[in-house]
C-alpha positions, 0 to 999 in steps of 0.5 A: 411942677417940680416943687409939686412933685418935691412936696409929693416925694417928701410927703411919701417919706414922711408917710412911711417915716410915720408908719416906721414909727408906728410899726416900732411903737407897736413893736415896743409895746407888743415887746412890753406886753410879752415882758409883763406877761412873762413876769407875771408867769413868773410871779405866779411861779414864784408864789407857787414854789414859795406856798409849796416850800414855805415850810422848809426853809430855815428855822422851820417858821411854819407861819405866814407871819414869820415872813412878812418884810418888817418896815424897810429891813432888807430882805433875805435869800432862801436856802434852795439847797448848798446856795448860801454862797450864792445868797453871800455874792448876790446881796454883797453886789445888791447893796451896792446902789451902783450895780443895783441900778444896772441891773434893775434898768438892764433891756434889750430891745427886740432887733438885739434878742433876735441876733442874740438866740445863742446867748439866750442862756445869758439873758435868761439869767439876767431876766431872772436876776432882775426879777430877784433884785426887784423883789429885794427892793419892794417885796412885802416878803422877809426873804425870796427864792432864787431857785430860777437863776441858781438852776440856771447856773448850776445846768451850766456845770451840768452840760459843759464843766464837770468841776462844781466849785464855789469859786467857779460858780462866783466866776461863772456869775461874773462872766455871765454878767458881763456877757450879758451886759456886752450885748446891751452896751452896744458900742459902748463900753461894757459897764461891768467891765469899767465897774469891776475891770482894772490893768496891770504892769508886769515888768521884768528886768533881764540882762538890763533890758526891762520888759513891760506887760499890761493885763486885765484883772477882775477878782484879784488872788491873793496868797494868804501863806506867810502874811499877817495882813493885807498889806503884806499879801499884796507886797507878796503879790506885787514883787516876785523873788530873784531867778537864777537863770539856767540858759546862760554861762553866767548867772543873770538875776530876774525879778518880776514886779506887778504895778496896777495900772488902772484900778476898778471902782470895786475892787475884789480881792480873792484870799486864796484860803485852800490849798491841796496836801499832796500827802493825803490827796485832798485839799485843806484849808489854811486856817492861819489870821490874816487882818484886813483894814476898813479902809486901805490905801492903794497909792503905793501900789500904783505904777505912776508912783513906781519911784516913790514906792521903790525908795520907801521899798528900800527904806524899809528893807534896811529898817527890817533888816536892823530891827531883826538885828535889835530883835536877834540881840534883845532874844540873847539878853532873854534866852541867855545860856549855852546849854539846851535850857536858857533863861533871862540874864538879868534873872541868871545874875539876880539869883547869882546874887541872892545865892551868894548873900544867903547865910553861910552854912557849914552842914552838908544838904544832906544832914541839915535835916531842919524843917524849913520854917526853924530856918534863921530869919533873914532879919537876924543876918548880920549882912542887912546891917550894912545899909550903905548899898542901896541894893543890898535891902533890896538883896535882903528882900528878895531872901525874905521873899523870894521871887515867885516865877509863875511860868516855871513854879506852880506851888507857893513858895512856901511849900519850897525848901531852903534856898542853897548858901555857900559853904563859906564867904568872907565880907571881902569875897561878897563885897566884890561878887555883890559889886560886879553882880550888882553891876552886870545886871544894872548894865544888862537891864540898860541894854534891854531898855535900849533894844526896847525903845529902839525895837519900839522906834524902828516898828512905829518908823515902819508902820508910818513909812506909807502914811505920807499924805503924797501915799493916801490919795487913794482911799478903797473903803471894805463894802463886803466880806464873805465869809466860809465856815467849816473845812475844804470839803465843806462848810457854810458862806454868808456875808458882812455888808456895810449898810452906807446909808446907816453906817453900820454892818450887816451879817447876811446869812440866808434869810437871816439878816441881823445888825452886827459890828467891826469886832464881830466881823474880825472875829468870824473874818480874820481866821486863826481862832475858829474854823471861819475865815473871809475868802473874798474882800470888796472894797469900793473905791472912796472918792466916787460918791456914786457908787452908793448913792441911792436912785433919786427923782429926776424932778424932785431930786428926793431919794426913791424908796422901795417900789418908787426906785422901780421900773414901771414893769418890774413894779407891776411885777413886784406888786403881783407877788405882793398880791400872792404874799397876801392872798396866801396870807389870807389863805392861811389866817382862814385855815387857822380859823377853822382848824382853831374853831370847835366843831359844833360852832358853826352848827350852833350858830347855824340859820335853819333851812327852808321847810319847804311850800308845803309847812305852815311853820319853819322847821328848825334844825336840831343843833348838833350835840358839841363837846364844849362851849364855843368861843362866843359862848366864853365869858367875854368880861371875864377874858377881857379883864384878864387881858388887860390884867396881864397887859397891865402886868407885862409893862410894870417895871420888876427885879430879876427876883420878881420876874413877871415873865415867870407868873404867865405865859401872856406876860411872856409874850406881850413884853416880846411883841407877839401877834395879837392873834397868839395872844387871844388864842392863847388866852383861850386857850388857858380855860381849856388846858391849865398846862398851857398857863402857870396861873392856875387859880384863875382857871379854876375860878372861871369852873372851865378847865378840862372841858374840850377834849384832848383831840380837840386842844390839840386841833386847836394848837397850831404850829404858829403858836407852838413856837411861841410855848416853846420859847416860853417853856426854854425860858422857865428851864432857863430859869430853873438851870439859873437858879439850881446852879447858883443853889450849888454854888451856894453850897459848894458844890461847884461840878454841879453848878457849872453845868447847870450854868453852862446850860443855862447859858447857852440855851439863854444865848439861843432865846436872846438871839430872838428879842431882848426880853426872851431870856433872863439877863444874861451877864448874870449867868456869865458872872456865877458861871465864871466863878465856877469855871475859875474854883474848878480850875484851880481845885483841879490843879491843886489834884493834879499837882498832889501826885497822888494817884486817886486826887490826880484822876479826880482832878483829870476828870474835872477838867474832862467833864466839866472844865474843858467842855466848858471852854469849848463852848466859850471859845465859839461863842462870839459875843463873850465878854472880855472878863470871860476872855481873860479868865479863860486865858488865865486858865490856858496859861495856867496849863502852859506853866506847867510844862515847865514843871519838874514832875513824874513822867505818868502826869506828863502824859495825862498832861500832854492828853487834856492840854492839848484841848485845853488851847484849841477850842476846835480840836474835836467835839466835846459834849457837856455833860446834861444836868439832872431834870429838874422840877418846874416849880410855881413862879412864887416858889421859883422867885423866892428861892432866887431871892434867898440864894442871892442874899446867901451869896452876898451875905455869906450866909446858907438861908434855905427856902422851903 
């Protein structure tokens, strides 16, 4: 009875444990279906506001196929209007494979949402970012729209903050996220919180005593005034200066010093870039270079190695302190003088000599009257006689030729008048004067090579002094570097993300994704040349493989690609876009179609209609008249021949001088890959109008030229294909611009030709940014425009220094017109070559050396007017001058004058083409 009655109280628990399960299963799958369904509203949406705004984004690509995801490239944000800071924060956290896989398998389950109304906001946004990290994983799209997580966001500063800046907004994003992941962690620990969460020790040392603090940290700040690296912001960061206390009647010293404790796995340093100018009432940014390594090691800013950093603190305070000891020595023996002007010694004592070896004279400056070229040659001088000294040759020399001081002399020495002699000097007075001088100076050049190598010793000393292997145990590796261009007001973000798997780095500019490298990242991220600069660093610590090592099968252990890496219901969600994307593309291809098909085609091809029961015959329908033939009506052996003709064309190999690109438009465009259907269309195109082909015989073989009207050829030219016309029409002017500069050069006239090849240049640069082969070679336009460039340079200073007034403001107007803006444009141009580099250096030096010259006070003034634009490439706009039109002449013509320039210029000799 009693084990009855156990069985029957047991049987009704497992009942009603059954039907709990069962009611939790039908709740879990009530809650899956009401996700899908939202997700699919959301797709829907998605595609919706995507075929609304398609041609709005960037670079106006007005095609569908402009968007497609090519292979596994990563996918670009949209621009929805001052978000490309958003775009810069989002893709550095999605390529980091760790944060990724929390973000993709982030749920709450339906008890958790129903406590959790209040931070619906929260949720919200973390349900949108799921959705936004899905598409960058598996869309077939080339970039996405954030516009449902970024209002969010932005309502956020609408409701409660009125302050919307960049900054706030990155920390709102980390804040969100982290609430957000509080509610699923449970009782766990927050995984954002362990990810991107370290610890610090601020201790204070007062009145003996030594105070302990421990705090939080997430995105760490760093002052970027007053620091040349990231090292050094970090010292600055981590030990505060001494503080005289005011509370006591003696003074008692107070230092400050923060130790990490506990360092996150993605460690974040925030360079704080701007500050606020109390004078003007507005903030500005700090435009100063600071350097930052790919890899950095953080053990001497640990706190358990607090003793061992203290002494090598100690080491390289008095290391710093004689090597500004050697340095303060060393800048005696170079600026030497008690005056305001100072010069090297070793040089003071050299011209001392010289002047006492130069012949005796007993005529006064002012009536020695003789032309510097009737002077007595050194050779005649009865002092190199004595070669008994091995310095004196060397005296004799440099009187034969005097040294040439290019920092404080602009003319050749030829052009300067003799050198001043003593009056009288018997061969005992020389004697000793060459015997001391000779002397001084051989000590004085001893103690420069000593500082030098000491200065050079004590510098690698420092350098090496955290190099033990005891301090490089903690590897951080630089993940991502965000990036402002422009002032504090204003300006453009995007990033630089190192792609692990590839080992390379990646520019991330909106929808822009391209390839990039180290030297291209330093140059748009240390600051100091141009106007952009990193205001944020991620660096990932190098020890946990885990961070970027990509999803793989639990079974398989393969690595997950694309959809396979997914949730199954944000799979489905993904594969609904893709679904839209198509229908769209589709969508899109027939409205080409029939926006690119004539009007009587369809009449013409037309089936007649049912005459009715009461007609013995069928009844065809008149054709409508049409105003040209239809496509099918084309001679099809004819287009299929010149297919294959111009194909065959575009894959032979050619000289610059042969250039086949410039003998059709199709040649053009099958060397850069373009959709097969602008290839046909255009095809089609050139029997209808002979400006859209530079081949024009073979219109006028086939005898259809200028048969659809002109409203009906522009029917047929589409936006897709228009794009492609434009790129080939910039590549003839691009060519025409090459070849007119290098016939100025040519001839002489370097003015003209360097703005040609300026232009030619930079519109070269913009079509190269595209593909390989949709401009010409790019190395040759630098060669001529450096060439060009230098003459002008040089042809300017030697106006300029004439001092005659019209040769002065002719000079000045080179350098306005032509030299200045073109060094404008080469200081902001990222892939410049180092021989261009160097010869705009050489040119900035050049001006520099002037400011040392004796000259009249009116070209000091015009001086200090264009120099200052000479060395800042960023001081205000300067706009070239446009070249004249020039006329677009036929590919042979074009290619026959190319080859004849060239030849003049290597044979120096003029040859004219007519």
């Amino acid at each position: 009875m009693l084990l009855s009655g156990c069985l029957g109280i047991c049987k009704d628990e497992l009942q009603t444990a059954i039907e709990l399960s069962l009611q939790e299963s039908h709740n879990a799958q009530e809650e899956e279906r009401e996700f899908h369904r939202a997700l699919e509203a959301s797709a829907e949406e998605n595609a919706a506001r995507m075929k609304r705004k398609r041609c709005e984004a960037q670079s106006e690509m007005c095609s569908p196929a402009d968007w497609t995801r090519q292979d596994d490239w990563p996918v670009g944000i949209r621009n929805v209007g001052n978000t490309c800071w958003f775009s810069a924060v989002i893709q550095s956290l999605f390529h980091l494979p760790v944060f990724r896989r929390l973000v993709l398998n982030y749920q709450l389950s339906e008890r958790i949402l129903e406590k959790c109304k209040s931070h619906s906001r929260n949720i919200a946004f973390m349900q949108e970012l799921r959705c936004l990290f899905a598409l960058m994983v598996g869309s077939t799209r080339r970039f996405v729209d954030p516009s449902a997580a970024v209002e969010l966001l932005r309502e956020a500063f609408r409701t409660s903050e009125a302050q919307q800046d960049v900054s706030e907004f990155s920390h709102k994003l980390l804040d969100w996220l982290e609430d957000a992941f509080q509610l699923a962690a449970n009782k766990q620990q927050n995984p954002m919180v362990q990810l991107f969460y370290g610890t610090f020790v601020t201790e204070r040392r007062h009145e003996g005593n030594t105070l302990c603090n421990i705090e939080q940290f997430g995105q760490y700040p760093l002052q970027v005034n007053g620091f040349n690296n990231l090292d050094e912001c970090l010292e600055g960061a981590m030990v505060e200066k001494e503080i005289e206390s005011l509370h006591s009647d003696h003074i008692v010293t107070s230092g400050r010093e923060r130790w990490f404790k506990k360092l996150p796995p993605v460690l974040t340093f925030e360079l704080s870039r701007f500050e606020f100018n109390t004078q003007l009432g507005r903030p500005e940014k700090i435009h100063k270079k600071l350097e930052f390594p790919q890899i950095i090691y953080m053990d001497r800013y640990l706190h358990k190695n607090i003793e061992q950093t203290h002494e090598r603190r100690g080491e390289v305070k008095k290391m710093k302190e004689q090597l500004a000891v050697l340095q303060q020595k060393l800048e005696c023996y170079k600026n030497y003088g008690s005056g305001p002007t100072k010069y090297p010694l070793a040089d003071m004592l050299q011209f001392v000599l010289e002047f006492a070896t130069t012949k005796p004279t007993s005529v006064s400056p002012a009536e020695d009257l003789r032309p510097a070229a009737s002077s007595p040659t050194p050779a005649s001088h009865p002092l190199n006689t004595d070669s008994s000294e091995g310095l004196v040759s060397s005296v004799s020399s440099c009187q034969r030729t005097p040294i040439y001081k290019p920092f404080t002399q602009c003319r050749h020495p030829v052009d300067c008048p003799p050198h001043p002699a003593p009056h009288s000097i018997t061969e005992e007075e020389l004697h000793f004067v060459k015997t001391c001088l000779q002397r001084w100076r051989t000590e004085v050049e001893n103690d420069i090579n000593e500082l030098k190598a000491s200065i050079d010793r004590l510098t690698q000393m420092l350098e090496g002094m955290y190099s033990h292997n005891s301090l490089c145990q903690v590897p951080y590796r630089l993940h991502a570097v965000l990036v402002h261009e422009g002032q504090a007001s204003a300006g453009h973000y995007w990033a630089y993300i190192y792609d692990h798997a590839n080992k390379r780095w990646m520019k991330y500019n909106d929808i822009s994704i391209t390839e990039s490298s180290w030297e291209e990242l330093e140059r748009d991220s240390f600051g100091g040349m141009t106007n952009a600069s990193a205001y944020c660093l991620m660096y990932i610590d190098d020890r946990l493989p885990h961070l970027i090592t990509e999803d793989t099968d639990n079974e398989t252990g393969q690595v997950l690609h694309g959809l396979d890496s997914l949730p199954p219901i944000l799979r489905r969600y993904v594969q609904e876009d893709n679904r839209w994307f198509q229908q769209e593309l589709s969508e899109w291809e027939e409205q080409f179609c029939q926006t690119a098909t004539p009007q009587g085609e369809s009449t013409a091809s037309a089936e007649p209609t049912n005459p009715g029961p009461d007609s013995e015959q069928p009844t065809p329908v008149e054709p409508a008249p049409q105003l040209g033939p239809s496509t099918e009506e084309l001679d099809d052996r004819a287009f299929h021949e010149e297919y294959s003709r111009l194909y065959e064309l575009s894959q032979e190999e050619t000289t610059p001088q042969e250039d086949a690109r410039l003998q059709h438009a199709l040649v053009y465009f099958f060397q850069n890959k373009a959709p097969k259907r602008i290839i046909e269309r255009t095809l089609l195109e050139q029997f209808t109008d002979r400006n859209l082909s530079f081949d024009e015989s073979l219109a006028l073989n086939h005898g259809v030229c200028n048969v659809l009207p002109t409203s009906k050829l522009m029917t047929v030219l589409s936006a897709l294909s228009q794009q492609w016309h434009d790129d080939y029409r910039l590549f003839r002017t691009v060519f025409v611009y090459l070849l007119t500069g290098l016939e100025h050069y040519q001839n002489g006239k370097m003015r003209e030709a360097l703005i040609y090849l300026t232009h030619a240049y930079e519109s070269n640069a913009t079509l190269l940014g595209n593909g390989e082969k949709r401009g010409v070679d790019q190395s040759l336009i630098a060669v001529y425009r450096r060439k060009c460039l230098t003459a002008l340079n040089e042809s300017a200073s030697r106006l300029f220094s004439s001092g005659e007034e019209s040769k002065v403001e002719e000079g000045v107007t080179i350098m306005n017109e032509a030299v200045i803006p073109c060094l404008h444009l080469m200081s902001h141009d990222l892939s410049l070559s180092q021989e261009d580099r160097e010869a705009m250096e050489s040119i900035r030096s050049h001006w520099c050396c002037c400011l040392g010259q004796d000259m009249d006070d009116s070209l000091q003034v015009k001086l200090g007017e264009f120099l200052p634009r000479v060395l800042d490439g960023s001081a205000e706009a300067v706009v070239l001058k446009d070249p004249p039109k020039v006329h677009d002449n036929q590919a042979h013509d074009l290619c026959s004058r190319l080859a004849a320039v060239m030849e003049s210029i290597h044979n120096t000799t003029i040859v004219i083409v007519k």
